[in-house]
C-alpha positions as CSV (number, residue, x, y, z in Angstrom):
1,X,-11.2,13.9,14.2
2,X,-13.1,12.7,11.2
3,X,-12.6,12.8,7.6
4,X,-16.2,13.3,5.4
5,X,-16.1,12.7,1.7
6,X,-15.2,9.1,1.1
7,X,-17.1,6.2,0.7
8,X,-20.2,8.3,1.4
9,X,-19.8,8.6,5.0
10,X,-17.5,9.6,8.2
11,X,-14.7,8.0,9.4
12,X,-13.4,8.7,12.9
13,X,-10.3,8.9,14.0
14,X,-9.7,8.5,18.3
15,X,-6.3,7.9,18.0
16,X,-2.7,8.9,16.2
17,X,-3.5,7.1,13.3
18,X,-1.6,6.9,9.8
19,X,-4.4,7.0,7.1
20,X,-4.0,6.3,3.8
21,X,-6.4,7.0,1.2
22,X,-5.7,5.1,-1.5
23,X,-7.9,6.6,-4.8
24,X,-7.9,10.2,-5.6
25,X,-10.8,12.2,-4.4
26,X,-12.2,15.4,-2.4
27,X,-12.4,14.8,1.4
28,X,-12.5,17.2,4.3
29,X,-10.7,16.6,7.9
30,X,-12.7,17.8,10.7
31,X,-11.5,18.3,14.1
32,X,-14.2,17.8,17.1
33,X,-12.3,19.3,20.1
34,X,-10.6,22.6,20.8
35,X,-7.2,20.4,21.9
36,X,-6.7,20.3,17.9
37,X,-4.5,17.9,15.9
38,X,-1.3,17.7,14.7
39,X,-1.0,16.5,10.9
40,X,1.4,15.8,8.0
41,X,-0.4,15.3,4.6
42,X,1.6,14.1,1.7
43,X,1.2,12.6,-1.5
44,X,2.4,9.3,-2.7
45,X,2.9,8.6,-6.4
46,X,3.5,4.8,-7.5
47,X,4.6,6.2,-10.9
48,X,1.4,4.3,-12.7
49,X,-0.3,7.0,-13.5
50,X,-4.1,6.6,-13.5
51,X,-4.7,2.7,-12.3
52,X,-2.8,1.3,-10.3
53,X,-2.0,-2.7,-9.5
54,X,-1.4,-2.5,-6.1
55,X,-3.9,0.4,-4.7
56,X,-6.5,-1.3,-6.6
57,X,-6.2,-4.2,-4.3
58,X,-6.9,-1.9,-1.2
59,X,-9.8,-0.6,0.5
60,X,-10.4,3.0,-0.3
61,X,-9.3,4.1,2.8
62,X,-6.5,2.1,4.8
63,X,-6.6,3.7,9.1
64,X,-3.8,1.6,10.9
65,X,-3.9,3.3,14.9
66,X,0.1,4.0,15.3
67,X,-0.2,2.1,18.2
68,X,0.4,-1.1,15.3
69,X,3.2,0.2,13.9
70,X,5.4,0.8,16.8
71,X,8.5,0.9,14.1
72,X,7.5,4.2,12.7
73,X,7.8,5.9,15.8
74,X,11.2,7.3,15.2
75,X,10.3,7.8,11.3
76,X,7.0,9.9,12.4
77,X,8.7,12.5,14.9
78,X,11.4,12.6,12.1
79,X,8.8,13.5,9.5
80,X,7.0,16.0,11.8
81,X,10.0,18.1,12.3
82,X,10.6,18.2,8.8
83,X,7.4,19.5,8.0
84,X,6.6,21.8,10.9
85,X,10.3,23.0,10.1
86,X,12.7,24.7,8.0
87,X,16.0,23.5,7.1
88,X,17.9,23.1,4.2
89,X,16.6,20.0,2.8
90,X,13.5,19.7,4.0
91,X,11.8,19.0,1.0
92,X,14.0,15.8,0.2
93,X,13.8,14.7,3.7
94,X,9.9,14.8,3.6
95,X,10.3,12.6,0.6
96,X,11.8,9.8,1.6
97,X,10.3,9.8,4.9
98,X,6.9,9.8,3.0
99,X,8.5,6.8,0.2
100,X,9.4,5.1,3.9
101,X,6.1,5.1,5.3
102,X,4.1,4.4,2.3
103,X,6.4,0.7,1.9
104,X,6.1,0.3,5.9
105,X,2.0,0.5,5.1
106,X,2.0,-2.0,2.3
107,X,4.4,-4.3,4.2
108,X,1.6,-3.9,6.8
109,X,-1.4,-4.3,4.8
110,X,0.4,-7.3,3.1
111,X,0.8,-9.2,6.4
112,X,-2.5,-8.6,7.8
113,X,-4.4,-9.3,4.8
114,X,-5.4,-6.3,4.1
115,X,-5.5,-6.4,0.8
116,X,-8.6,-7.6,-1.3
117,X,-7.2,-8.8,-4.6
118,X,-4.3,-8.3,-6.9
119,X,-0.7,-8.2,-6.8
120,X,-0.7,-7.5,-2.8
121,X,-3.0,-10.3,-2.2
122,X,-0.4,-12.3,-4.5
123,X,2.5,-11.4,-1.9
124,X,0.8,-12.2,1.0
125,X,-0.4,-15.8,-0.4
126,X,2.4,-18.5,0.5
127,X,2.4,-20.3,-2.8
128,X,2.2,-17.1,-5.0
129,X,4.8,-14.4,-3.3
130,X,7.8,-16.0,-5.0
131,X,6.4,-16.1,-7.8
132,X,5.1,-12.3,-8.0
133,X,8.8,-11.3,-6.5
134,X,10.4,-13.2,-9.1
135,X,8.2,-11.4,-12.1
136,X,8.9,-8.0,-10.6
137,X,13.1,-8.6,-9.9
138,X,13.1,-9.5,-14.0
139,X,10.3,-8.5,-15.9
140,X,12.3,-8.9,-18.8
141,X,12.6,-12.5,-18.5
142,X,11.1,-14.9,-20.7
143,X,8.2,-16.2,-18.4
144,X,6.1,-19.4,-19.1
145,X,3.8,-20.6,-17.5
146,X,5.8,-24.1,-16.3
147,X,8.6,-21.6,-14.6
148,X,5.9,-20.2,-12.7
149,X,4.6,-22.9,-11.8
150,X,7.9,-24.7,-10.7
151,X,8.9,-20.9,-8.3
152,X,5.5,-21.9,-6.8
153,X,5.8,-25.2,-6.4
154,X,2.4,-26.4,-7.8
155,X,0.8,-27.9,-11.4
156,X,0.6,-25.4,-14.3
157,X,-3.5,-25.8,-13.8
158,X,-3.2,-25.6,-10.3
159,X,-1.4,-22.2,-10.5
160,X,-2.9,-20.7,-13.2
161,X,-6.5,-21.4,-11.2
162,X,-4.9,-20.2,-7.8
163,X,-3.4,-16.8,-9.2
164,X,-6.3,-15.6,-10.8
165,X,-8.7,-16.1,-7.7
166,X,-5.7,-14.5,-6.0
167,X,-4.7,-11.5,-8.2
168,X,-7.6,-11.5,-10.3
169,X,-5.6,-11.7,-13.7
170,X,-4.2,-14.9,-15.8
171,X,-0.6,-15.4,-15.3
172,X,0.6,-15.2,-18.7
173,X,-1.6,-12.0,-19.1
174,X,-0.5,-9.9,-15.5
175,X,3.2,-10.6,-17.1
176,X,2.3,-9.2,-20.1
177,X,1.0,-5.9,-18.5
């Protein structure tokens, strides 16, 4: 199979492969034999809206062959019988199967540095993970740049240098977004 349409050229697929495309846009699956494919399309939203932090750290299109992700094998034939099907249910089934895989592929992409830049980047990187985790668990709190520093172990400078090479933003300024 290949999918036309994004980044201005094919992508093949040879094997079961979950593939994520992470920006809006037209594309077209194409399927090269007669043994066909079997497919499940959904759509994730991360409740941003337009931009988003953490698809905008990922390559356009993320193909992980299911072969790395031998945990989603139950999850998948689950999700194929839901949508090939049609119980009672169905629907909300297909949804958290699909809110599932899409936190099983960013838990991938996160350890297997996947990501380019931004807040993923900033949970894969050692120092920086607490630090992101704590921000997200309580927004609300009053952050400074010292209790940042101290969840990361590391100067003020040092931190404020390290987490915008990492996540491309200021501290003070990706807490205030």
């Amino acid at each position: 199979m290949r999918i036309l349409g994004i980044q201005q050229r094919a992508i093949v697929i040879e094997s079961p492969t979950l593939l994520f495309l992470t920006r809006p846009g037209a594309h077209r699956l194409v399927v090269d034999n007669d043994a066909g494919s079997d497919m499940v399309c959904g759509t994730v939203q991360l409740g941003l809206g337009g931009w988003n932090p953490v698809t905008s750290a990922l390559p356009d299109v993320i193909g992980v062959p299911l072969a790395d992700l031998p945990d989603m094998d139950g999850l998948l034939v689950t999700m194929f019988a839901e949508a090939f099907g049609q119980g009672i249910g169905r629907q909300a089934v297909l949804d958290r199967c699909c809110e599932i895989v899409a936190v099983r592929l960013m838990r991938h992409c996160v350890q297997n540095g996947i990501a380019r830049k931004g807040t993923l980047a900033g949970l894969a990187h050692p120092r920086l993970a607490s630090v992101l985790q704590a921000i997200h668990q309580q927004p609300d709190a009053d952050w400074t740049l010292e209790r940042m520093a101290g969840l990361a172990h590391m100067s003020r400078s040092r931190l404020a240098l390290l987490f915008r090479q990492v996540t491309g933003d200021a501290p003070m300024s990706y807490v205030a977004a």
